[in-house]
Phi, psi and omega in degrees: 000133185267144181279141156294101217263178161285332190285308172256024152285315210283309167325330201280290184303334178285352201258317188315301192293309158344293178312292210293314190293318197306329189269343167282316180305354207244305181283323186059053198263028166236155155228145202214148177268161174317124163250139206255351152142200201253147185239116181326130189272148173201173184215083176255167164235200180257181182304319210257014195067357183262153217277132173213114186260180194266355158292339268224300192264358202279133195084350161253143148315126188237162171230128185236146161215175201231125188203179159226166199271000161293359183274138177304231164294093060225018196271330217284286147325276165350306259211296184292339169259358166281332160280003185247335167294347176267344161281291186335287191299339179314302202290011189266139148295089180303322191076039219000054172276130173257158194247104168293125124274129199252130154219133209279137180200108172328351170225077163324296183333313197237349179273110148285144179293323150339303201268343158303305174323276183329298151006263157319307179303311167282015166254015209078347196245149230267089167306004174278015160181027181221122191248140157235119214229129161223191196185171192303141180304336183260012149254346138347270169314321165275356175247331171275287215279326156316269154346267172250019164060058146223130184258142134237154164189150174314143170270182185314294213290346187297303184294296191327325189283313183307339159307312173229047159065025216215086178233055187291272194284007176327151168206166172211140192274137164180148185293107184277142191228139135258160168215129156247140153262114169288144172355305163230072156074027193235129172296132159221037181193117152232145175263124211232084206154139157312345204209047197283142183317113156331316212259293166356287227252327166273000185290319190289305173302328167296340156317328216249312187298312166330300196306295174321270168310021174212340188263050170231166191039217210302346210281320183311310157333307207270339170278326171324272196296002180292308160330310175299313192287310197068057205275111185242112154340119193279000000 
């Protein structure tokens, strides 16, 4: 009579274990968004003159976008789907976590807190979670271009009016982005459009909340590996 030795309890379980990750790997029955790295710190300030940080924010979901309010086409957009997304997510179930908006604007000289207020005011949108902030330009530059990887810079007739003391007619070339930031601080989604799908972006806060709310005790292991996996929503 042959003994069942340990060695081949351990072979068993390694086999088990193969299986099991391979079929996680395959199926993907957790899905979690990337974390894309710490989402920049900053102290800018807001419409109201008052000081607003990224410690501020700390524990909530943010949705961020980068514009100045002088701007057309495509800031025009910009501006109209960060309000209708601000209508849209009231319906996500959060798990009561709340979802801040920030919008960032890259032309201190002429965005004032009047004139973020004025902004604001013709997009509508409900200042009790939707911020407009702006700061000195080379932390500007290190928190946009720096940070979260979206370039802007003056266009030519921009530098030229700067040039001669003519900043009227300022403009700037820049990628319009949305970024959502998680509860601590970790970028984990950009939307790199002027229009980002809706349902996308609430699909994703519904990622994170889940993830928040289902990723305690032992539970926590199986988002790691969701993680480990890259099971990311296509």
């Amino acid at each position: 009579m042959r003994l069942w030795r340990p060695r081949h309890g351990l072979i068993a379980a390694a086999i088990l274990l193969f299986v099991g990750v391979l079929a996680f790997a395959i199926w993907r029955p957790i899905q979690v968004l990337p974390r894309m790295g710490a989402a920049p710190t900053f102290a800018f300030q807001d419409q109201n003159g008052q000081e607003l940080t990224s410690s501020d924010l700390r524990g909530q979901f943010v949705l961020y976008n980068f514009t100045y309010t002088s701007c057309e086409t495509p800031c025009r957009q910009m501006g109209a789907a960060m309000q209708q997304m601000q209508q849209r997510l009231q319906e996500v179930d959060t798990g009561g976590i709340p979802i801040q908006f920030v919008t960032i604007s890259f032309d201190p000289e002429r965005d004032t807190p009047a004139q973020l207020t004025a902004y604001a005011t013709g997009l509508g949108a409900d200042l009790r979670n939707w911020h407009f902030v702006t700061g000195a330009p080379d932390q500007l530059k290190s928190v946009i271009g720096g940070g979260f990887g979206v370039y802007y810079a003056p266009t030519t007739e921009a530098k030229n009016n700067a040039a001669t003391g003519n900043a009227i007619n300022a403009d700037f070339d820049f990628k319009p982005t949305f970024a959502l930031v998680d509860g601590l601080g970790i970028l984990r989604a950009q939307y790199r459009t002027a229009t980002p799908d809706m349902d996308i972006v609430a699909r994703d806060i519904d990622l994170l909340a889940t993830e928040v709310r289902n990723s305690q005790g032992a539970a926590r292991y199986a988002y790691e590996t969701a993680h480990l996996f890259l099971c990311f929503p296509k």
